[in-house]
N, C-alpha and C positions, 0 to 999 in steps of 0.2 A: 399483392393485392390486385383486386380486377381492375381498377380504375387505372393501376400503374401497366397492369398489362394493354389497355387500350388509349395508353399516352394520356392520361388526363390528370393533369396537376393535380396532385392528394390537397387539396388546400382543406376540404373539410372531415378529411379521411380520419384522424385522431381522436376528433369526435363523434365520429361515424363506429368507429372500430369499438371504443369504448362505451357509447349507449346501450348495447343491448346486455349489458352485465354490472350497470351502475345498481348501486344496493335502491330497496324499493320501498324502502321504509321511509314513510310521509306521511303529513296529518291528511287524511282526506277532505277537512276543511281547506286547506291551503290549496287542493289541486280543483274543486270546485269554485272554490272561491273566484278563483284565477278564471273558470269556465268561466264566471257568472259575468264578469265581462263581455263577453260575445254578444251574451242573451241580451245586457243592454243596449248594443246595437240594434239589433234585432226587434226590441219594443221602443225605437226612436228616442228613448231616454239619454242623459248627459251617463258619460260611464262612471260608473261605482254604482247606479243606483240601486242593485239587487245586494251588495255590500250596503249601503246606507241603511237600507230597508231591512237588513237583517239586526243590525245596530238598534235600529227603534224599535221591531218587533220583539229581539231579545231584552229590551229592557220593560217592554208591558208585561211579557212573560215572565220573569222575575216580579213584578210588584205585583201581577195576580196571583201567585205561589205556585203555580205549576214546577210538578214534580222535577230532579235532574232530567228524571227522562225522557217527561213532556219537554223540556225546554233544550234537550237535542233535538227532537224528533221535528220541534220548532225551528232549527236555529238549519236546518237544511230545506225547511218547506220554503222559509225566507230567500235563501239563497236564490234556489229553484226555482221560485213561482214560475217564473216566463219560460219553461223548458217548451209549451208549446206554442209561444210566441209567432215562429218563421212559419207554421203550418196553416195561417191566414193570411198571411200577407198579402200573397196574390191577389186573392177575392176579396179585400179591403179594396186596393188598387182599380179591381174591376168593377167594384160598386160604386165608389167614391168618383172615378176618373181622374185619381191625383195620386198623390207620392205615398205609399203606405208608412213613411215615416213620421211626414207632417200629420197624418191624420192620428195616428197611435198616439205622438207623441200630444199633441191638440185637445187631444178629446179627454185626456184627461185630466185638464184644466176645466171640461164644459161642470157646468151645476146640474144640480140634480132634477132639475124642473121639465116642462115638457117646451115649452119659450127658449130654454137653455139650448136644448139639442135641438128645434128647429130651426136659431140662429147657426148653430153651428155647420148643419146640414145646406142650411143656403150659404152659407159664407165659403167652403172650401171644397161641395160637390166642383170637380169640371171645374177648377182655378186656372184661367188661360184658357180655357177651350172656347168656341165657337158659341152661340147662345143658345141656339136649338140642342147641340149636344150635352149642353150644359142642363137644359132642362128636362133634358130627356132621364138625365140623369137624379136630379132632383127628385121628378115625379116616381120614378122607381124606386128610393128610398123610402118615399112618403107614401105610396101604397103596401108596401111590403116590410117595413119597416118593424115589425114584432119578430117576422119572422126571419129575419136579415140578421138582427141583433143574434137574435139565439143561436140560427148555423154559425157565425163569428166565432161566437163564444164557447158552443159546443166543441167546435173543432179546435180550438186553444185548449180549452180546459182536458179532453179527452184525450189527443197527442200527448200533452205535460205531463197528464197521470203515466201511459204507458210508458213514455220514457224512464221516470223516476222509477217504477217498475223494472227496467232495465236494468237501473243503478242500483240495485239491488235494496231499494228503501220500502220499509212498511205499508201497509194500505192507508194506516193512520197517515203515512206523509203523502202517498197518491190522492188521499181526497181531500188533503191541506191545499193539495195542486189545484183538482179539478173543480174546487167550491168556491175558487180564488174571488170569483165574481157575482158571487150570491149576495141579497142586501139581507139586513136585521127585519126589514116590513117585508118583506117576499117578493119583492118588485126587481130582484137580479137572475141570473142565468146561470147555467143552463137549467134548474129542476125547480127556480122559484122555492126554494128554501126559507124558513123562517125562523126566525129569533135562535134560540141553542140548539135546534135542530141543523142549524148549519156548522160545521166541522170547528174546533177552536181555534187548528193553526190557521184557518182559511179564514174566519174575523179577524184575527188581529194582522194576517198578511196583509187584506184590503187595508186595512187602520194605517199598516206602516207605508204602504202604499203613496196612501192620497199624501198623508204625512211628509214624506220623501220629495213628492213633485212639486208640492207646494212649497215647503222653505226653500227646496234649488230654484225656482220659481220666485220666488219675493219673500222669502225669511222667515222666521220664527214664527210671527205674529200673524202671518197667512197661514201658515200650517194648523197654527192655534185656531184660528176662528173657522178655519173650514173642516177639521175634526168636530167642533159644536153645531155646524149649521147642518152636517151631515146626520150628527147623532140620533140616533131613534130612527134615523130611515134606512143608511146604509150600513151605518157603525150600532152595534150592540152599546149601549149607554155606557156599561158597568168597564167596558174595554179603555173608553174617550175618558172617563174619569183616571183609569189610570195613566193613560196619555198625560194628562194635565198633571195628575201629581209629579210625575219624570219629568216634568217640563218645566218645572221649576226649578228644576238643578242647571244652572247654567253649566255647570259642567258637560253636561248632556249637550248643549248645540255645540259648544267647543270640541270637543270630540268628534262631532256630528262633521265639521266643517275641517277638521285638520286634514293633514298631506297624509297622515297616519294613521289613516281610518283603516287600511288593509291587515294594519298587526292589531289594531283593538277589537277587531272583528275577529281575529284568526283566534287571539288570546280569550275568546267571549264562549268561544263551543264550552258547554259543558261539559263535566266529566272528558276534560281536552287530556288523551293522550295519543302517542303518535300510533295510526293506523297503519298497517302493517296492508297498501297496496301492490297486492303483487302482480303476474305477469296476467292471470285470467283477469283481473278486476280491471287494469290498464287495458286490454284487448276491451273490455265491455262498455269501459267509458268514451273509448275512442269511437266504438260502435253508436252508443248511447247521440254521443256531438256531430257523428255525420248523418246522424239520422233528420236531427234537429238541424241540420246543413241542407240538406236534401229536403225536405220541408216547405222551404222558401219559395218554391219554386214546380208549376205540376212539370217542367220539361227538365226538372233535376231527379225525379222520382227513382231511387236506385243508385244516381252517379255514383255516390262515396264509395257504396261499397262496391260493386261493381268497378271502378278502377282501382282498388282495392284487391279485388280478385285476380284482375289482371297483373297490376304489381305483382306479385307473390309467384303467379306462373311465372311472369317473364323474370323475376327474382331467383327462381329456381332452375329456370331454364340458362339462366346466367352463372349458374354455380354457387350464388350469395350462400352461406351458410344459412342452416335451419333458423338461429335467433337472430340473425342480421333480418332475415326474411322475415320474420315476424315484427320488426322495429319499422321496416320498410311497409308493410302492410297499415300499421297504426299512420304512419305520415300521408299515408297514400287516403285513408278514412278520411284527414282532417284538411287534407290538401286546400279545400276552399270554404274551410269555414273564414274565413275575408269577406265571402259572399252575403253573409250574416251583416253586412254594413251596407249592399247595393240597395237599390230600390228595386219593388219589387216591376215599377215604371219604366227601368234601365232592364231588368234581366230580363224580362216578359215582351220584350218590344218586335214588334213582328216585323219592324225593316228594319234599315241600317240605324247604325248608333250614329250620334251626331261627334262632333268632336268634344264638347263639354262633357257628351255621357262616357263617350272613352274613356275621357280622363278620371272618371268614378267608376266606370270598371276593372280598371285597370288598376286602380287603389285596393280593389280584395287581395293581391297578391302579399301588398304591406300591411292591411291589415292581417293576415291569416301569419306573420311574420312577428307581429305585434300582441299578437294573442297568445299563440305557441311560444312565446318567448318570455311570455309572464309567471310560466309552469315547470317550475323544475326538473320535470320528470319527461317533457314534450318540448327543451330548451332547444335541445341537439339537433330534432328535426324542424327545430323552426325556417333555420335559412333553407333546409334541402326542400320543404313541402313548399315553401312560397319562393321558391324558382321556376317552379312548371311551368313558367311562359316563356324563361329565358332559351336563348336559343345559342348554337352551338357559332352561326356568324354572327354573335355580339349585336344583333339588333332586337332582342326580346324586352321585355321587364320584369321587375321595376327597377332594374340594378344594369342594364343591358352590360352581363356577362357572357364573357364568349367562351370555347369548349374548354378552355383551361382550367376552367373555375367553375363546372357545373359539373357535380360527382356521377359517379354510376347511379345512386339512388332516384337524384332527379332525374336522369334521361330517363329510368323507367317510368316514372310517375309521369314524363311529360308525354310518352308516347300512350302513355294506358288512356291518361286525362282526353287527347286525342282521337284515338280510337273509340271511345264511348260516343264522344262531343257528336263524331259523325255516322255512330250506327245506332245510336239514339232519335226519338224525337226532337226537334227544335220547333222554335213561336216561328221561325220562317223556313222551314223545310220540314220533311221528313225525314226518317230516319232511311243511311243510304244504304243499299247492298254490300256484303262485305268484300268483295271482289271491287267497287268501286273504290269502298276506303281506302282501301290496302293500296291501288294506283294514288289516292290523294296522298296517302303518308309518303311512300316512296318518293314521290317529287317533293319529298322535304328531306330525306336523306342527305345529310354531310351541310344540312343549310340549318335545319332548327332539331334535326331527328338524327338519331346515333345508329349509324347500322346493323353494330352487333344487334343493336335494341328491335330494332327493323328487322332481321335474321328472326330474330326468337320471337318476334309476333309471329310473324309468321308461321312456325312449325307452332306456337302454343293455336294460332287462327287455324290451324289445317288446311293452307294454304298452298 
């Protein structure tokens, strides 16, 4: 093996060796499911909530009678909704002047009123900032404020459809996506849609939605009254009545709240048999989550894949086998879906990081660890894709392992992750010439960067 030929303790070589030929037979609920976690990172939400919302959704959808097929075709719009999520963050952050978490996560407590949201808008524009900046901030809200809401939304809704696109689902389920935030009176975004002209997985997504925040929020009986206070404005009536009929089955919050809400969702897909994900379909979801990785962020625009690309040369140029190389390419897409957890306040920050925010960026690498490791199919490269910070003298993270214990796969992904970071745009430099980088990597040879790895940038850089 390579890693034994350049002295590096096989510690995760067993499971390295055996990934790229495990059988690929899975429910594809189970390995979105698993995604759908990320996503609630990513909308400030408590995690499970794209799982919860799939549980209330799929049970309005069953008391409305929609067909098996409707009620697949439902039961991944639910999962999904937030696929375009991370593609506003930024510009939340930039409008607001605060944490695009608190604000996501906030605003979807506010009421439907116009009192409601412009409480909201003076309460948490510039929270901690200065007061001129802070007003400066307000009054931009409040003059632009139709047209702020809609780019928001547009750009969420229009990413999420493409992506779903990607993963190979229906138009029916892309404009389940991109109608997510239409109301029943026409007063939601992006096209001001009204009553059944609005898409059906996209009413009862918003329904399971508010439904979801509100009982994690304060119980049952929250959930209950703000389904009816909404009803006729943002909620379709005939949806909120079946809400209420399901909500009389106590069984339904019990479920709702158990540890085991991930097998009664997984057990709930319709016409559930095991999907037959193979090697194209795994390339395209991985493609699919670092796009929505990438997203987050305008100075990540490309990363995933793009060290991604590079993996793969310098995987090839290292002799990996063809399907080792292709297992290392998928790890190398998701390397920092973790990122999906930062703020977009922390990653967008044009000087230095403080030591509190360190310590939250530095947490994407266990999250991205924590994610990957929820998916059976993406088990194996959990530890290798969230070691890319570790370094080879033991002082990296989040595990500060030293070269014994950090495979062939990670040194590639750490030096590609690298080599983007500084020939890319950043919030506090530009992007540097490739004759500088390659002098910045090199003074990290034998300290956090592997030489053979360093050799084969090079001849893949034309160097």
């Amino acid at each position: 093996m390579l890693c034994r030929a350049l002295g590096v303790t096989p510690v995760y070589s067993e499971v390295i060796d055996a990934a790229p030929t495990r059988s690929m037979q899975m429910p594809l609920a189970e390995l979105l499911g698993a995604f759908s976690y990320a996503l609630d990172l990513t909308e400030g939400q408590p995690a499970g909530h794209c799982i919860r919302a799939c549980w209330i959704g799929s049970h309005i959808g069953r008391k409305i009678g929609l067909s098996e097929f409707e009620q697949r075709e439902l039961y991944y719009v639910l999962l999904l909704k937030d696929l375009g999520c991370s593609s506003n963050a930024a510009r939340i952050t930039q409008i607001y002047l605060n944490d695009d978490f608190t604000i996501k996560h906030d605003y979807k407590l506010v009421g439907t009123g116009i009192r409601d949201s412009l409480a909201f808008v003076l309460a948490k524009t510039g929270q901690g900032m200065p007061s001129l900046r802070r007003m400066a901030g307000i009054f931009n809200i409040l003059r632009n404020a139709q047209g702020l809401v809609r780019e928001l939304i547009e750009t969420r809704c229009t990413r999420g459809a493409d992506i779903a696109r990607r993963l190979r689902f229906s138009e029916a389920v892309a404009a389940g996506i991109y109608s997510l935030d239409e109301h029943w009176d026409g007063s939601g975004q992006p096209e001001k849609l009204r009553g059944q002209s609005i898409s059906i997985y996209a009413r009862i997504a918003l329904l399971a939605q508010i439904i979801d925040v509100f009982h994690t929020n304060a119980g049952p009986d929250a959930a209950i009254a703000e389904a009816k206070r909404r009803r006729g404005i943002w909620f379709d009536p005939d949806l909120v009545a079946a809400f209420l009929d399901v909500a009389r089955d106590g069984g339904f919050w019990r479920d709702l709240a158990s540890p085991t809400i991930d097998a009664r969702v997984l057990a709930l897909e319709p016409a559930r048999a095991v999907t037959l994900v193979d090697e194209d379909y795994l390339d395209d979801i991985a493609a699919a989550f670092g796009e929505v990785v990438d997203a987050k962020s305008p100075y990540t625009s490309g990363h995933s894949g793009r060290v991604a690309g590079y993996a793969e040369a310098l995987g090839e140029r290292l002799d990996l086998a063809p399907a080792r190389r292709r297992w290392l390419h998928r790890g190398a897409l998701l390397h920092d879906i973790g990122k999906l957890g930062v703020s977009n306040a922390i990653l967008d920050k044009p000087g230095a990081l403080d030591d509190g925010e360190w310590v939250v960026m530095r947490d994407h690498a266990a999250h991205t660890r924590a994610i990957l490791g929820r998916i059976s199919v993406f088990a194996d490269m959990a530890p290798i894709a969230a070691a890319h910070h570790e370094r080879l003298d033991g002082t990296g993270y989040p595990l500060r392992l030293d070269g014994g214990a950090i495979g062939i796969e990670t040194r590639i992904i750490t030096i590609a992750d690298f080599f983007d970071a500084l020939t890319a745009d950043r919030p506090y430099r530009a992007a540097m010439p490739l004759e500088r980088a390659l002098d910045i990597i090199g003074s990290e040879v034998g300290k956090a960067i592997d030489p053979h790895c360093f050799a084969a940038l090079k001849d893949v850089a034309g160097s």
